[in-house]
C-alpha positions, 0 to 999 in steps of 0.5 A: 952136456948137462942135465940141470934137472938132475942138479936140482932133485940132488940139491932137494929144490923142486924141478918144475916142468910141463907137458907138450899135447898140441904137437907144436914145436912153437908151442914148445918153444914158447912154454920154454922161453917162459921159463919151465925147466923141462918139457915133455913131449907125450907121445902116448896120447897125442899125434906127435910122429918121430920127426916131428919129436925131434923137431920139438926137442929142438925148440926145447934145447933152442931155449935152454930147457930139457927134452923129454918125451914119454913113451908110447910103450916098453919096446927098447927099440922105441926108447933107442929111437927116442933117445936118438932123436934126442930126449934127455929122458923118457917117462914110461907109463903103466909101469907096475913092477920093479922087473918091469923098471929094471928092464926099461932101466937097462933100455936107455944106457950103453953095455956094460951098464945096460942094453942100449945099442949104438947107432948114428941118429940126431944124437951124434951132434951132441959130441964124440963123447956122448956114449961116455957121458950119457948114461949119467945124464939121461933119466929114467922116469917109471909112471906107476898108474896102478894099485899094484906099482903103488904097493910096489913102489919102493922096489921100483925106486930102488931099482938100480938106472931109476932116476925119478918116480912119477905119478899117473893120477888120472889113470890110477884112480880109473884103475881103483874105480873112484875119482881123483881126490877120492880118500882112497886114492889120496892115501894112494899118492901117499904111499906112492911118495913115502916108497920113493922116499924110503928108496931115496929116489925123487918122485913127481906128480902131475898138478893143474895149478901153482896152488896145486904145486905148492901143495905137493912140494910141501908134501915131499913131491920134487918133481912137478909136471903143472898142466900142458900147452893144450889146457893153457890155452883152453883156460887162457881162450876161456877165461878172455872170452869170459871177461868179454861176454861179463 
């Protein structure tokens, strides 16, 4: 088993990714074969069931990209059980403390190094050495949605199993009560990103576009999420049936 994202943020190359809303192993199929990296399957806000999770992991692996999933919660039961239908790496939202991070951190690996338990799911098909090796591929990803993850956001980074920050943009600017792209809130993804740097941890953020991504790479964002299947093909059906009526 290998973790290629890893290899990438090690290396100071931006890891480009997407996000999975349609609950469509196909569709994850297809936006794996088009060349993105990761996929993440967002079982926080879409109607993915754990069968069909695995399912889609699977049309991920088919085509040589990285599974990962983001939760629906903090339960270490929940990431157990995703991690056994297996995602190479949660992303976990709404994280505001570095206590928090800690605890989500020790969720996803084996004693002694965390609090994992051992059981026989979709993730013993990956070889008898999986829990020797897996600790140092999986990737634990806090999303800090809030001022007060934004404040703490270099604790967060530096707590010991967290492998990558993440960004929350939307949420982050409903919790500050102004806009995405208001000075505020841009100050605030500022400062989310100078913390993970100071931690020397990887951080990441969700863009719309390619001109979107450029931006935030220049800026020091490694770890880009650009847009989901659902609004690919809510811009692609727009944008024919545009030229269509013009």
């Amino acid at each position: 088993m290998n973790n290629t994202i890893r290899n990438t943020l090690a290396e100071g190359r931006p890891s480009v990714g997407s996000w999975l809303n349609l609950g469509s192993p196909l569709a994850a199929e297809v936006m794996a074969a088009a060349g993105f990296s990761w996929l993440v399957v967002d079982a926080e806000h879409t109607a993915f069931d754990m069968q069909l999770i695995a399912h889609t992991f699977r049309a991920i692996e088919a085509r040589g990209a990285i599974p990962l999933v983001r939760a629906w919660d903090h339960d270490p039961v929940t990431a157990a059980r995703l991690l056994d239908a297996g995602a190479h790496g949660i992303v976990f939202p709404h994280v505001s403390t570095p206590e928090q991070a800690a605890q989500l951190a020790e969720a996803m690996r084996f004693p002694p190094r965390g609090k994992r338990s051992a059981g026989t799911g979709r993730c013993a098909t990956f070889g008898p050495n999986y829990r020797q090796t897996f600790d140092d591929i999986v990737l634990c990803i806090p999303q800090i949605e809030d001022m007060e993850g934004i404040e703490n956001a270099e604790a967060i980074a530096s707590v010991e199993g967290v492998d990558i920050g993440f960004l929350g943009p939307g949420d982050l600017a409903m919790s500050m009560g102004v806009e995405a792209g208001h000075p505020e809130h841009e100050a605030a993804l500022q400062l989310f990103r100078e913390g993970c740097r100071r931690a020397g941890t990887p951080c990441g953020i969700p863009v719309k576009d390619a001109a979107g991504a450029r931006t935030r790479i220049e800026q020091g964002f490694h770890f880009i999420d650009i847009n989901n299947d659902l609004r690919f093909l809510e811009a692609a059906t727009a944008k024919i049936l545009a030229e269509i009526s013009s």
